[in-house]
N, C-alpha and C positions, 0 to 999 in steps of 0.2 A: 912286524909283518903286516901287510895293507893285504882289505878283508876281498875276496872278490866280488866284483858289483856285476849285475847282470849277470847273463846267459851262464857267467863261470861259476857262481852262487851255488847252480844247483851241481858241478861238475863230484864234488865229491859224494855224494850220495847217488850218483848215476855211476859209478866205477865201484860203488861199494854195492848196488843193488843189480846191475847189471852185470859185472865180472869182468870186464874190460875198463884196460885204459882208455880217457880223452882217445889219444893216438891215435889208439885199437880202431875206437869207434870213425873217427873222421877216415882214415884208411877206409875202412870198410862201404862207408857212406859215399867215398870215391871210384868205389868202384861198382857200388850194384845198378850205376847206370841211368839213375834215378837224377833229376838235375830242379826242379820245380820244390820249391819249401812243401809245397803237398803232397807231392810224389814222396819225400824222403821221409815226414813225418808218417805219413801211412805205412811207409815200409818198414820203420822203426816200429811203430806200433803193434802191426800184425806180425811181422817176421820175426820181434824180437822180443815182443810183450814189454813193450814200454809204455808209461802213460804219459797223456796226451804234452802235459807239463816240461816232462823232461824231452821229452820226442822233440816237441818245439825250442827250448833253449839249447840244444846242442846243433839243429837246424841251422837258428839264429846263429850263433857261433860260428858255425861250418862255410855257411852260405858270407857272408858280412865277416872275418875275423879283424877288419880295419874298424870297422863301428866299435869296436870292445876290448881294443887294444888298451895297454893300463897307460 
């Protein structure tokens, strides 16, 4: 099994810490409306008590998932 590199590194520790799926969260992120990597990590952050780390690599993921394709 091939390890994941980048943005999806942190994916399982943000589904064990957070309670949602990957999925969960990209759905969710589709819909609050939010479109700017700032917009979406602040709204991660505040709305969902995420830190800054994870906020950002699921962003990155979200926004870009062509850049991180295996």
């Amino acid at each position: 099994m091939t390890k994941p590199h980048g943005p999806a590194s942190y994916f399982p520790s943000i589904e064990a810490k957070y309670g949602r799926g990957i999925d969960e969260w990209k759905t969710a992120m589709a819909e609050s409306g939010r479109a700017s990597h700032k917009e979406l990590v602040d709204w991660l952050k505040t709305e969902h008590g995420f830190g800054h780390g994870h906020a950002n690599a699921i962003t990155q993921h979200f926004l870009h998932p062509e850049k991180w394709a295996s």
